[in-house]
C-alpha positions, 0 to 999 in steps of 0.5 A: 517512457518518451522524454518529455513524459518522464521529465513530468514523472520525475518533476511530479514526484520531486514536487509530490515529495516535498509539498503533498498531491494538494499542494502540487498544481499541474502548472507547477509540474510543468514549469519543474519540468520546464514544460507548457502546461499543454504538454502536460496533458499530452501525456497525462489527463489529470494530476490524479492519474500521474500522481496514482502512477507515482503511488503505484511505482512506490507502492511496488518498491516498498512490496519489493523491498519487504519480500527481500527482507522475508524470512518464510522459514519463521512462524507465521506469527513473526512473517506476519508482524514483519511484513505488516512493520515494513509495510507501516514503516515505509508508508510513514517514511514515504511522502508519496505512500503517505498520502494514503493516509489523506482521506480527500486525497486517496478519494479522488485517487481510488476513483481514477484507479477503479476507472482504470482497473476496476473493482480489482484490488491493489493488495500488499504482496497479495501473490507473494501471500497467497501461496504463503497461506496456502503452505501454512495452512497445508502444513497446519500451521494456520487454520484451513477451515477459511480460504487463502483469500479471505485470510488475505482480506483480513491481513488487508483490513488491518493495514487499511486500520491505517486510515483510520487512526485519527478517529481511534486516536493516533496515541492508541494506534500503535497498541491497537495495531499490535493487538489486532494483528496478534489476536487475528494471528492467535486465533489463525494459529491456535485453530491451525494447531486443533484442525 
């Protein structure tokens, strides 16, 4: 990264930390970083690209951080709760990640990643997951009657309740949250046994 890019990134980050993407103007960035505006987008074409760029690098901290904190020796049960409290943790605790939670935000932020990327997905720890499924499933610890990438989809869509949990009811999320995951796990774990 050249010098003037990264006293943006760093600028960026630093605002985006303390006031939030909307909050956070271009000029603002610039004058942080002790740039003209122009600069800016000598660099970056819009707020929303540099801001995806920071989510991404934060992103992939937080999915460091969880897989060094992994036990693959526990039960399915116990790794699944663990990497899905990890990662509401760090979201929660993250400025930046929590963002995500900002419907209008994270809107315009998908629409810039699919352009840059397309229809692929950015998945928690998919790789990591995958082949973790495909151990258990082998070993008939988890169901094998359903592929590794349909059971990485519906660990997907339970941290994506997430977004949601204005309308379940913030009050109700956490429970909610803990019996989803419990009874997706029982339902994988109980036809594992029987296949």
């Amino acid at each position: 990264m050249e010098e003037k890019q990264a006293l943006l990134y760093k600028a960026a980050k630093t605002l985006f930390s303390k006031g939030g993407f909307k909050s956070t103007s271009v000029a603002q960035i610039a004058k942080e970083a002790g740039l003209a505006v122009g600069t800016f987008y000598l660099y970056y074409p819009s707020k929303e690209k540099l801001f995806l760029d920071i989510f991404l690098e934060e992103n992939a901290a937080l999915k460091q951080k969880c897989q060094a904190q992994l036990d693959v020796t526990q039960e399915p049960k116990e790794v699944i709760a663990h990497m899905l409290a990890c990662n509401s943790e760090g979201m929660r605790s993250s400025p930046i990640l929590r963002e995500w939670y900002n419907r209008k935000v994270f809107a315009k932020l998908e629409q810039v990643y699919r352009l840059e990327h397309g229809s692929e997905a950015v998945h928690f720890l998919y790789d990591t997951f995958v082949e973790l499924v495909g151990r258990w499933q082998a070993a008939g610890k988890i169901r094998n009657d359903i592929d590794a990438a349909t059971i990485m989809l519906v660990f997907t869509a339970i941290i994506n309740i997430d977004v949601h949990k204005e309308e379940i009811g913030v009050e109700h999320f956490p429970r909610l949250l803990d019996t989803i995951t419990s009874l997706v796990m029982d339902g994988l774990i109980q036809e594992g046994r029987h296949a």
